[in-house]
C-alpha positions in Angstrom: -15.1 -8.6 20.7 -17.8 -6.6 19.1 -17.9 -4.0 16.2 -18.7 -1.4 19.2 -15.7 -1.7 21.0 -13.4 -2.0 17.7 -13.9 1.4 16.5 -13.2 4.9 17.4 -16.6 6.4 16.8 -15.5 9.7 18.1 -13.5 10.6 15.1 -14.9 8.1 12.3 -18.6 9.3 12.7 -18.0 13.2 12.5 -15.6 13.0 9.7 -18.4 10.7 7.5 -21.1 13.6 9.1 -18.9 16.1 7.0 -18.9 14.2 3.8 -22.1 13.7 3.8 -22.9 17.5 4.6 -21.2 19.1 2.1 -22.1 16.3 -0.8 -25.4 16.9 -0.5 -25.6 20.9 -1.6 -22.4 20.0 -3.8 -25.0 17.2 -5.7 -27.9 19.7 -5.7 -26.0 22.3 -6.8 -23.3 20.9 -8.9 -22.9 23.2 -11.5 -22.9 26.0 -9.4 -20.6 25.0 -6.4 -18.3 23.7 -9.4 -18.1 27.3 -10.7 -17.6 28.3 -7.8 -14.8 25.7 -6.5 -12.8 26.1 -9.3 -12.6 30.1 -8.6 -11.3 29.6 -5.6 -8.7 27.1 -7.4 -8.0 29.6 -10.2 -7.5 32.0 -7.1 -4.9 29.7 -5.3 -2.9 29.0 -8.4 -2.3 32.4 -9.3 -1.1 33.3 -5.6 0.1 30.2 -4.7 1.7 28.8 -7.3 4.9 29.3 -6.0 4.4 28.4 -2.5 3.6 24.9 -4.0 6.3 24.8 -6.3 8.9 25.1 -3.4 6.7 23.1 -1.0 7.5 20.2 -3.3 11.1 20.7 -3.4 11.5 21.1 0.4 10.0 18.1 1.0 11.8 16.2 -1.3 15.4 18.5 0.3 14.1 16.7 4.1 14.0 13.8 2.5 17.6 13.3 1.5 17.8 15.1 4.7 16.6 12.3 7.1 18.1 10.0 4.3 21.5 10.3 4.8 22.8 12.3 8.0 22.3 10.0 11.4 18.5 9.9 11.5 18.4 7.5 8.2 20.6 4.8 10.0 17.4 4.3 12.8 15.6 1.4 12.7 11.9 0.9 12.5 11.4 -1.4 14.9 13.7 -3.6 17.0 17.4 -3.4 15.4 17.8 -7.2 15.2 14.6 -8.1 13.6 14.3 -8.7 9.7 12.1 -6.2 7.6 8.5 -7.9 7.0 8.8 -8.0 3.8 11.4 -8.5 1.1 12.9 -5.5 -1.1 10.5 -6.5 -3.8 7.4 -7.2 -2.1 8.0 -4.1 -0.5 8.7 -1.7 -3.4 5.8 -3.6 -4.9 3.4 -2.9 -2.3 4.6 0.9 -2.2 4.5 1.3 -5.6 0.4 0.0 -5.8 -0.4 2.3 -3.5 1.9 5.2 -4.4 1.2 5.0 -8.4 -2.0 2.9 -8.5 -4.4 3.0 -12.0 -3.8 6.9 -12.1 -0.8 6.0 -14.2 -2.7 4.4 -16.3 -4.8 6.8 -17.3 -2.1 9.6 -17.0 0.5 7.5 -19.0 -1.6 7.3 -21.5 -3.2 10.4 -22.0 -1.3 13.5 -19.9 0.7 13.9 -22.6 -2.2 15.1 -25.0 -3.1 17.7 -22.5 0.4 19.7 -22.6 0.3 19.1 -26.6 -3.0 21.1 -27.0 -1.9 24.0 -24.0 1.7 23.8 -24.0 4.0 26.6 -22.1 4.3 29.9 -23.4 6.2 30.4 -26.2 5.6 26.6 -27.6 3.1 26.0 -30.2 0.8 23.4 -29.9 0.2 20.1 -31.2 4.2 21.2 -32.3 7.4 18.7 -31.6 8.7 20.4 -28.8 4.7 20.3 -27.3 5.2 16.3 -27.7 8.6 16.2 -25.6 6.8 19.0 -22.9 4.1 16.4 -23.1 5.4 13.0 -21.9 8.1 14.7 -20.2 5.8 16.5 -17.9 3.7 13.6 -17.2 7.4 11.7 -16.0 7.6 14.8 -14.0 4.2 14.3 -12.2 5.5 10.9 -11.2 8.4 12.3 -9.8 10.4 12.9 -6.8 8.5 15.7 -5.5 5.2 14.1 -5.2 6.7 10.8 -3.6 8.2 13.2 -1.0 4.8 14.6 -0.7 3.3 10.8 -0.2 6.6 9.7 2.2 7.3 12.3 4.8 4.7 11.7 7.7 5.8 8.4 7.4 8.7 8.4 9.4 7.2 10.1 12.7 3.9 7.8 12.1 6.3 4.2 11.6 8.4 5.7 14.5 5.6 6.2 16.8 3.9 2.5 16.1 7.5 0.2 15.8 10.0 2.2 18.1 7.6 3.8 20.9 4.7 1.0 20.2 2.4 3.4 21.0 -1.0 1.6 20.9 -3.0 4.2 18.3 -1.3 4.9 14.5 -2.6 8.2 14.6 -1.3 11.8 13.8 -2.7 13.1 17.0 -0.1 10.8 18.7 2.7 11.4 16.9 2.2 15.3 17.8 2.4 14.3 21.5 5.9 15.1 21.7 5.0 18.4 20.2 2.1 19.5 21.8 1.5 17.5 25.3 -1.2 15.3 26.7 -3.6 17.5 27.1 -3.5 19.1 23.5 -3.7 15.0 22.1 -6.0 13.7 24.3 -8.1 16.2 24.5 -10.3 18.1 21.5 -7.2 19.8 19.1 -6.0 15.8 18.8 -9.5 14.8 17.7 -9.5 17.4 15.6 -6.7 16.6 13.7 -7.6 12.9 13.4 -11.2 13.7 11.5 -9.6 16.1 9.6 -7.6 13.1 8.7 -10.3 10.8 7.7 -12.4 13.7 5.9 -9.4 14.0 3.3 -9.1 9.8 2.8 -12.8 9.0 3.3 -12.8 12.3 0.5 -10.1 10.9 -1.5 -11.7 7.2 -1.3 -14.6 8.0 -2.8 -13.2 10.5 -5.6 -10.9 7.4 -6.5 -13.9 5.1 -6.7 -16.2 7.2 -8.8 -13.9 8.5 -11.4 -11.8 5.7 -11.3 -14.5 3.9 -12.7 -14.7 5.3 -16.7 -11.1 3.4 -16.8 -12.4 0.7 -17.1 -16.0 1.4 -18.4 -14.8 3.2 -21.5 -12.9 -0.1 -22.3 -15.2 -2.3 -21.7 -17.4 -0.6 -24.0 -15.0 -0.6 -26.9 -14.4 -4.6 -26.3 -18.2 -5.3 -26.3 -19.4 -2.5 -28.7 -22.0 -0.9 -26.2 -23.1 2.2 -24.8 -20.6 3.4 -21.4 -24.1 3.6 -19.2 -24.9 3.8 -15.1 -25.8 0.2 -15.1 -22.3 -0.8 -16.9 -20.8 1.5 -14.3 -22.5 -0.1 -11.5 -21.7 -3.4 -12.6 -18.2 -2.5 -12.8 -17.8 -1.1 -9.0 -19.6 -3.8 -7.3 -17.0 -6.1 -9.0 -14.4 -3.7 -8.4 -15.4 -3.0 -4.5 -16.1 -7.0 -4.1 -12.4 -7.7 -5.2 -10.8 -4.6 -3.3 -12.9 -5.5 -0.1 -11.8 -9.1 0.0 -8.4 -8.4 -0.5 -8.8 -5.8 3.1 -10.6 -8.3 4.1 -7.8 -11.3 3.8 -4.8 -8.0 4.7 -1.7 -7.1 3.6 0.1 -10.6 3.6 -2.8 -12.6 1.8 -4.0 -9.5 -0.5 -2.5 -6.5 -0.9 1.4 -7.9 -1.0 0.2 -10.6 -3.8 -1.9 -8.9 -5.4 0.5 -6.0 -5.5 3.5 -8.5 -6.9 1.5 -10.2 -9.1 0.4 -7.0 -11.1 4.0 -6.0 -11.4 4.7 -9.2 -13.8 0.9 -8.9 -15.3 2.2 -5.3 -16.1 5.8 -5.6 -17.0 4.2 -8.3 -19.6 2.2 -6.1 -21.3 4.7 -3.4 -21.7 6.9 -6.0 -23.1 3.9 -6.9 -25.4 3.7 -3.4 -26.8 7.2 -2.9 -27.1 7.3 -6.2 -29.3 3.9 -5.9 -31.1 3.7 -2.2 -31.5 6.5 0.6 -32.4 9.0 -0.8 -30.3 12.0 1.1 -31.3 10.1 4.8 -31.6 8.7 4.0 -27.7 12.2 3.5 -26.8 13.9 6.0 -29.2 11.3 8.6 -27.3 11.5 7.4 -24.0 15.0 8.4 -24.2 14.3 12.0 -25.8 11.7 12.0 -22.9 14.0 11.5 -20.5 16.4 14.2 -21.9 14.1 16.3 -21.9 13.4 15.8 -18.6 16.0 16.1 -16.7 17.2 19.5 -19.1 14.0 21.1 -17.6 13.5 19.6 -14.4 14.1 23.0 -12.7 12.2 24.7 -15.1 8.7 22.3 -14.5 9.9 22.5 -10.5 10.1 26.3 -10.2 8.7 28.1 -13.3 5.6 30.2 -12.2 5.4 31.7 -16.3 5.6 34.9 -14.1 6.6 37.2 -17.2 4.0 35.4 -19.8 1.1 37.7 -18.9 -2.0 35.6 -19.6 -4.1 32.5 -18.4 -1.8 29.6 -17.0 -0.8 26.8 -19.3 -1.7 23.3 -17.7 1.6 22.5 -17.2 1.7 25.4 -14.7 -2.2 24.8 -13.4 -2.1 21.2 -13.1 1.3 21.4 -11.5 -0.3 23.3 -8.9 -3.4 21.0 -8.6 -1.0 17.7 -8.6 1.0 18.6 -5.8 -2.4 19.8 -3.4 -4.0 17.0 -4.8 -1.2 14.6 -3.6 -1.2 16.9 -0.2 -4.4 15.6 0.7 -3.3 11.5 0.0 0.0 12.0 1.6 -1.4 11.1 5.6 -2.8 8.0 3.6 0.4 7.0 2.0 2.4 8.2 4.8 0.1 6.1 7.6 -0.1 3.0 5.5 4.1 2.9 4.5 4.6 3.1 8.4 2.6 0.1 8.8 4.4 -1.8 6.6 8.1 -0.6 7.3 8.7 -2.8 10.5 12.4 -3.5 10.4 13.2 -0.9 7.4 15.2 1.8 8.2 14.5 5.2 7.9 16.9 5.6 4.6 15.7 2.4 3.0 11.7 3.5 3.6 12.4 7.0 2.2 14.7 6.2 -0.6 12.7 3.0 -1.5 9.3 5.4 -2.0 11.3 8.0 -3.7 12.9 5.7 -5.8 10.6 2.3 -7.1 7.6 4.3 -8.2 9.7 7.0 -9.9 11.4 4.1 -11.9 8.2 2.2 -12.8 6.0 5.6 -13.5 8.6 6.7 -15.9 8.5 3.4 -17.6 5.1 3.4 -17.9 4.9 7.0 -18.9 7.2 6.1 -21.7 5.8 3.1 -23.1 2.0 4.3 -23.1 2.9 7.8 -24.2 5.2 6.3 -27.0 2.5 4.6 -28.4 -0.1 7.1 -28.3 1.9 9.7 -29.6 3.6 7.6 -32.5 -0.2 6.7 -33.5 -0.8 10.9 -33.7 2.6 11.5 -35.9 1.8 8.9 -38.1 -1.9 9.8 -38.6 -3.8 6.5 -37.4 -5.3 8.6 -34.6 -6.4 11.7 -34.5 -5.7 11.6 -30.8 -5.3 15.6 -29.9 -8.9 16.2 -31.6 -10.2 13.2 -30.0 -9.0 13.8 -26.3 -10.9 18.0 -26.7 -14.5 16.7 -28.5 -14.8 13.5 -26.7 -14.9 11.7 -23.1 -10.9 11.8 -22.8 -11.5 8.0 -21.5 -12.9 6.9 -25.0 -9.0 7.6 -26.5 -7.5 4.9 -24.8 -9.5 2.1 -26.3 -8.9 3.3 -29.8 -5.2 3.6 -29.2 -4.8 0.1 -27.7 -7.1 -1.1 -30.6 -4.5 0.0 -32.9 -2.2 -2.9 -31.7 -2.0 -6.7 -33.2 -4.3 -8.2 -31.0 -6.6 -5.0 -30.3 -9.1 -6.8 -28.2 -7.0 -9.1 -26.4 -4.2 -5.5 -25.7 -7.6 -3.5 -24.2 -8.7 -6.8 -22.2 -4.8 -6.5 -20.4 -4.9 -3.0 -20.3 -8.4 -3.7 -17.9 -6.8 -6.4 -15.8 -3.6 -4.5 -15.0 -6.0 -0.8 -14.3 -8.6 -2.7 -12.3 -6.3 -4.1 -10.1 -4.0 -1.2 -9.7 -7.2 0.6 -8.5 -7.3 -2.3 -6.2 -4.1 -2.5 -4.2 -5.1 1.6 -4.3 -8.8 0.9 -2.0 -7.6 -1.7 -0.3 -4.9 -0.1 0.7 -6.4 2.6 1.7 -9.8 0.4 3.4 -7.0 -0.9 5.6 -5.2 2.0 6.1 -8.9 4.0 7.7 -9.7 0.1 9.4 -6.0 0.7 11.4 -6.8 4.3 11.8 -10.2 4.4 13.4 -9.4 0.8 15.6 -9.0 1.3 19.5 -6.9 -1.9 19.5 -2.9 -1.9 20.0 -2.0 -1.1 16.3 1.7 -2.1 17.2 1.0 -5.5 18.1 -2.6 -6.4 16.1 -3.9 -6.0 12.7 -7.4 -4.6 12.5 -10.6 -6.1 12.6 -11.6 -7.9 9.2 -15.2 -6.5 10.2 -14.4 -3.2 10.5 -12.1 -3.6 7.1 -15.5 -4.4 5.6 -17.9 -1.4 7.2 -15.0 0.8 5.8 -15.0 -0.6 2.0 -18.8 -0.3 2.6 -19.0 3.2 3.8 -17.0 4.3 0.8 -18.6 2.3 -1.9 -21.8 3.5 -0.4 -20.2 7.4 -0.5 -19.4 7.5 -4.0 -22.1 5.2 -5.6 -24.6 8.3 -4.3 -22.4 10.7 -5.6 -21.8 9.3 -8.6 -26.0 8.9 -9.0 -26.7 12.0 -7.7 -23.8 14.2 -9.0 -21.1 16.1 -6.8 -18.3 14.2 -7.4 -16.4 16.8 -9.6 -16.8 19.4 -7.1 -15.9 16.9 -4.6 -12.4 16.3 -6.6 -11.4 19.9 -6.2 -12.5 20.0 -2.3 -9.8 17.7 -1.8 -7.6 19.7 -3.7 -8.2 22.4 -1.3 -7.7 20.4 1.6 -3.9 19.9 1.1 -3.7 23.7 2.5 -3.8 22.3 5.8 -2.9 19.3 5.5 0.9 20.7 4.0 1.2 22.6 7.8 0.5 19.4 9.6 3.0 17.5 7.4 5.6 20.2 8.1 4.5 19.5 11.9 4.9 15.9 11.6 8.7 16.0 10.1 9.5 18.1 13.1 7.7 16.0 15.5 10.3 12.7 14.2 12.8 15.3 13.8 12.8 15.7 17.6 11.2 12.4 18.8 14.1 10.5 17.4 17.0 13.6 19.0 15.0 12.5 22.3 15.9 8.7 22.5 19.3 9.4 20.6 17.8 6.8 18.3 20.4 6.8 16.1 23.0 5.7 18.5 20.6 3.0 20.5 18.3 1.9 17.5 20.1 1.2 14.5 21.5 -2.2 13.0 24.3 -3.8 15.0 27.3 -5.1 12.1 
């Protein structure tokens, strides 16, 4: 079978038509559609913020929801089969996609952000700004934004493992919402490019500032200059290894890879726990935590309404997360479908809320731990160095703080590149599924189309990344969650009334 007859060119080319479009004026005119951009954002957080703020905790409300009343017991697929993959794999998989390298980065670093602009009322660079500080950052890996990632899912793993309807597509799981001639006709096309504009968006944003990761830690190992060539190098490796794991699929590539990261990872933290400040990481993951969970209605629902002046970036960012996430939650919510054949409802929702909460904290804690016990006992000057400098250039000269500097940034790289990994190839897959015209529910999709997608990408944000546009390009997508939050409320109901339909969860569910 040809390429031709393997792809959906009726949605795949106008969505990479509209990339392309608006890149080029954002490239040309980068500083000024930036400006502009962000006005708009500064716009939306100031009259949206707390439409967001409850958007998150609504979703993560239907998820306990369709957790545990009658629609968690229904099985994805045929009630006596076993779940491809076991509880580990899975949650591995999940969390690779769901968490990828940005908690690297985020671990890391997120907390220096809050300490320099912390919330009214809290002085900066203060002890209370360093508990706001990795506390927030848990918060951003919490359960809002994995009910933000999970919620499509069950209408789009319904649609492909209970109905076996042939195309995984939002379009088709609106059917029972909308009719035939709504989903076959223009409105479904329209919501399947809008679709592949916010991954193929996404994709690209990921692959270009993904990049500096590992770039900026390269460059402290080999004591040179962070240049285009270096960061050329670096994403033909990067796209090489991400492509060839598409390539080989989920079983072959993206479920070891995936596993084998979590042990590559959980080694290293046990490394820094041992080598480094071991007991302060611990002693302030556990403040952290307190902290947490004593103001996890506060970061959920606080708006800073009667602080009149600019928004901290705990309230901004907030804001900017949760859109952010809107416009990668058909991605995640797509790609957990595929893999949930034989989970239930409960277990795929719970599973998503709960492994990549668990491991984000971790990380959060032990990264954050030992960047902030660097900055109160005065080896760093971390908070100066994350506002003068490329914020990327901090986390070399924390990790080079350890016993074993060079070998600690060399792990650090191994762990981020593949995280950002299992996040493309994920995702290369996940548009490969979307855009094939064969039966998703019984076929994977074509290796070669797998490759014209990793191409199209790397091709996208190479340009961009030469040319400029990519930071406007990052807050585009943030926009995009706007509609992309009304077609996820859609898409709940959609399952929501599929599933009352075929009184799933009296014929579909798992016999004792």
């Amino acid at each position: 079978m040809n390429g031709e007859k393997l792809i959906d060119y009726k949605i795949f080319v106008p969505a990479l038509l509209f990339i392309i479009g608006i890149s080029i004026p954002l490239a040309l005119f980068e500083t000024e559609s930036l400006e502009l951009l962000n006005s708009v954002f500064d716009y939306i957080v100031e009259v949206f913020s707390w439409g967001y703020l409850w958007y998150g905790v609504i979703l993560v409300a239907a998820g306990l929801y369709f957790s545990f009343s009658k629609y968690g017991q229904v099985v994805l697929g045929d009630p006596g089969e076993k779940p491809r993959f076991s509880l580990f794999e899975y949650a591995s998989i999940l969390v690779a996609m769901g968490v990828g390298s940005t908690i690297m980065r985020t671990g890391m670093l997120q907390w220096t952000s809050v300490a320099n602009d912390p919330p009214a009322g809290v002085e900066a660079g203060s002890a209370e700004a360093l508990l706001w500080g990795n506390s927030y950052s848990m918060f951003l890996w919490g359960f809002q934004v994995f009910a933000i990632f999970v919620m499509i899912a069950p209408a789009m793993a319904y649609i492909l493992h209970v109905k076996k309807r042939p195309l995984m597509r939002i379009s088709e799981a609106c059917r029972v919402l909308f009719g035939d001639k709504f989903t076959d006709g223009i409105g479904g096309k329209l919501l399947d490019i809008l679709f592949l504009i916010s991954i193929l968006a996404g994709a690209a944003v990921t692959l270009g500032l993904g990049a500096p990761i590992i770039t900026h830690n390269l460059s402290a190992l080999l004591g040179m200059e962070v240049t285009f060539t270096m960061t050329i190098i670096v994403t033909v490796i990067w796209v090489f290894l991400f492509s060839l794991s598409a390539y080989l699929g989920i079983e072959k590539g993206i479920k070891r890879l995936s596993t084998w990261n979590m042990f590559i990872a959980g080694f290293f933290a046990l490394f820094i726990l041992v080598a480094g400040p071991g007991v302060f990481i611990l002693n302030y993951f556990s403040d952290s935590v307190s902290f947490l969970l004593s103001n996890y209605l506060n970061m959920s629902l606080n708006t800073d309404s009667v602080h009149q002046g600019e928004a901290s970036h705990v309230q901004s960012n907030t804001v900017f997360w949760f859109a952010y996430s809107a416009t990668w939650a058909m991605l995640h919510s797509v790609f957990a479908a595929k893999i949930s054949r034989g989970r239930t409802i409960k277990e795929m929702i719970l599973t998503y809320f709960l492994a990549p909460t668990v491991i984000s904290w971790m990380a959060t804690g032990v990264l954050g731990g030992l960047g902030v016990h660097r900055y109160l006992t005065g080896d760093k000057a971390i908070l100066d160095l994350v506002e003068n400098e490329e914020r990327m250039a901090a986390i070399p000269e924390i990790l080079g703080t350890l016993p074993f500097g060079e070998i600690s940034i060399a792990i650090f790289m191994v762990v981020a590149l593949i995280f950002l990994t299992t996040t493309l190839d994920s995702t290369t897959y996940t548009v490969a599924a979307y855009t094939s015209t064969r039966d998703m529910s019984k076929h994977e999709p074509s290796k070669m189309l797998r490759i014209i997608v990793a191409g199209v990408i790397t091709a996208l944000a190479l340009l961009l990344m030469r040319i400029g546009g990519l930071p406007p390009l990052e807050v585009i997508s943030g926009l995009m969650g706007l509609p992309i939050i009304i077609i996820q409320f859609i898409l709940i109901y959609a399952a929501k009334k599929m599933i009352d339909q075929d009184q799933a969860w009296k014929h579909n569910i798992r016999k004792d």
